[in-house]
N, C-alpha and C positions, 0 to 999 in steps of 0.2 A: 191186495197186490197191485190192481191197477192202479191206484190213488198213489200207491210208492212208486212205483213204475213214473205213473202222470209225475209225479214232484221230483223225481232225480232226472226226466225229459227237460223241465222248466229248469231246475237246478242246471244241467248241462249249455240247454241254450242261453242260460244269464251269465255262465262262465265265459263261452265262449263271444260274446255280445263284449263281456268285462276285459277278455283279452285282444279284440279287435278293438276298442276304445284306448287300452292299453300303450298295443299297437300305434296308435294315431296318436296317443300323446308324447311315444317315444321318439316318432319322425317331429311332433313340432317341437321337442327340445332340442332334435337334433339340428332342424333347423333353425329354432332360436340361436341356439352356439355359433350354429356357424353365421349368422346373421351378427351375432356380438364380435363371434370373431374376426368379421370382415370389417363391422364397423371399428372396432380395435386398431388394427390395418389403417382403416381409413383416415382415424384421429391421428396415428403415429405419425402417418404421410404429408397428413396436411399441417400437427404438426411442425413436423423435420421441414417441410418450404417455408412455413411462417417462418419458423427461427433462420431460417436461411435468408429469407427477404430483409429479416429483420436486422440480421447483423450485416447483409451489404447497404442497408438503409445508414448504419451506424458508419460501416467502412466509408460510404458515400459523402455523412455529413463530419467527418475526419479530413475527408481530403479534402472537401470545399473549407471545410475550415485552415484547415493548413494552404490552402492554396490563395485564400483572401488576405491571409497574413503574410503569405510573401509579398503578393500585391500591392497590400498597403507597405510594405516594407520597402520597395522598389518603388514605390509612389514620394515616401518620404524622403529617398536616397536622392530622385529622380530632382524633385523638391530642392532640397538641399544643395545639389550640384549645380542645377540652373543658379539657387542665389549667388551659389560661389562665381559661376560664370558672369553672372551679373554684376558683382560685387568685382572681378578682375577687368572686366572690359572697359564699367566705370572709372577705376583705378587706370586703366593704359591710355582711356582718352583725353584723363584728367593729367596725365605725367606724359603726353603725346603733344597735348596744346602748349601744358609749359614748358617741355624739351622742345619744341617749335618754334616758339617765341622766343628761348634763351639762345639757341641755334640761330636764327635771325638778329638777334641784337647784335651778338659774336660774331657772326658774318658783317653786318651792319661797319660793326666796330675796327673789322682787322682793313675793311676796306677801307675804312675815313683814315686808319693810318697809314696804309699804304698808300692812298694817296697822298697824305702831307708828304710821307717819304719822296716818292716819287716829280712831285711837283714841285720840293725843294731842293732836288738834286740837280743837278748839272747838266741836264739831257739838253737842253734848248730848245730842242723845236718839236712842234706836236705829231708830228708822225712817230717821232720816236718814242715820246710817252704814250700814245696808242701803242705801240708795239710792247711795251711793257706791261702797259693794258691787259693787253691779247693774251698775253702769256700768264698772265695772272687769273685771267677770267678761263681761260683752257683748262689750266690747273684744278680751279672751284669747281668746272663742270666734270675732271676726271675723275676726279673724287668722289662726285654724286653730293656736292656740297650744295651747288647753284644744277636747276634744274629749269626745263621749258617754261614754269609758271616763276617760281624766284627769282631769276633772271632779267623779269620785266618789272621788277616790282622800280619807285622809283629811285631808291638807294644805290641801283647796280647799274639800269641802262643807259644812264647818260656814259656813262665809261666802256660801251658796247660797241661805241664809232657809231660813225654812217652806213654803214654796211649791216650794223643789226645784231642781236644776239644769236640768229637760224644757225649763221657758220662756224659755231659752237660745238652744234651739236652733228653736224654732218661728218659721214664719215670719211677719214682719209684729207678732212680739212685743217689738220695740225700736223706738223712736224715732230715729234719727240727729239730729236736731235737739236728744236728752237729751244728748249723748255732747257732756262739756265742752271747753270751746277749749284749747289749751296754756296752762300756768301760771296756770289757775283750780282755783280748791276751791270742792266744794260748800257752801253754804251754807242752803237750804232749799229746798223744793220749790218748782220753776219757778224760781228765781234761783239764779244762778251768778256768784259773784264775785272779782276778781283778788285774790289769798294772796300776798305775796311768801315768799320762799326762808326755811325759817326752819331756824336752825342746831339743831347735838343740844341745846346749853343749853337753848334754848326750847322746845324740842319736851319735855327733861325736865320745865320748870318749868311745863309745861300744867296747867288745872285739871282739879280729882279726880272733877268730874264725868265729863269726856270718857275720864280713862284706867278706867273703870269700862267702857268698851266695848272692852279689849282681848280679844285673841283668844285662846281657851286654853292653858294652855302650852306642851302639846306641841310649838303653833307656833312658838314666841318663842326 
């Protein structure tokens, strides 16, 4: 009886030995689990941020991409419209020089015939063809035709008088009520009276008084 006794003692305390081991193995699975399950957790978390990083990484290189193509798009616009501004200003300097010089011929031109006109007309004496001058050079400058620098050039200022082309342009220094009607010639101071059209024959056959007030000949 003792030797049974002694073996179900031994038998008892390896039970209980077996279920405190037990015991101990049931707490480290249970913290294993929850050690997986936090790591679980932890992978989801990190993860949910990668995939987050990663697609504003993506959103990021979207818009810098869309954004260097506008760039370059407004660079080549940018581009382009300079050439075109280049391409028109060339254009306006190049039809500006030879609207200048065709504008100066033409001026050049209507003067040398107004002079003949005027030099073979009947005026007689040279105050008067200065006065006719005056009114004719008044006219060019109200127009904007003849201006401070055209004005001196040497086509125009021998026909400027003594006095100069300055009182041209000053103001209050013309009359508009001098500045004669259509198809009148002057005739003396303060009267203006109707000329009809007269052909080259008569304009040749003028007396020798009047053509003594032509213009030099550089002009002619």
């Amino acid at each position: 009886m003792a030797e049974l006794e002694s073996a179900l003692l031994q038998a008892t305390k390896r039970s209980l030995a077996d279920q405190k081991e037990l015991g101990k193995l049931y707490k480290y699975e249970e913290r294993i689990a929850s050690l997986a399950l936090s790591n679980v957790k932890w992978a989801e978390e990190a993860l949910r941020k990668e995939r987050n990083r990663l697609r504003a990484q993506v959103a990021e290189s979207k818009e810098a991409e869309s954004k260097a193509k506008e760039a370059a798009f407004e660079a080549r616009r940018q581009h382009e419209l300079m050439k075109s501004e280049i391409r028109s200003l060339r254009a306006l300097i190049d039809n500006g020089l030879g609207w200048k010089g065709r504008r100066m011929e033409n001026l050049e031109e209507a003067v040398r015939r107004t002079v003949n006109i005027v030099g073979s007309s009947a005026i007689g004496h040279h105050v008067k063809s200065q006065a006719a001058f005056d009114v004719l050079l008044q006219t060019l400058v109200d127009v904007s035709i003849l201006n401070q620098k055209n004005i001196r050039g040497p086509a125009i200022l021998p026909f400027c008088g003594p006095n100069g082309p300055d009182r041209f342009f000053n103001a209050g220094s013309h009359d508009l009520e001098a500045v004669p009607p259509p198809s009148c010639a002057y005739a003396g101071w303060g009267h203006w009276s109707v000329s009809p059209y007269r052909g080259p024959d008569e304009i040749q056959s003028a007396p020798s008084e009047a053509q003594q007030q032509a213009p030099p000949k550089d002009l002619q």
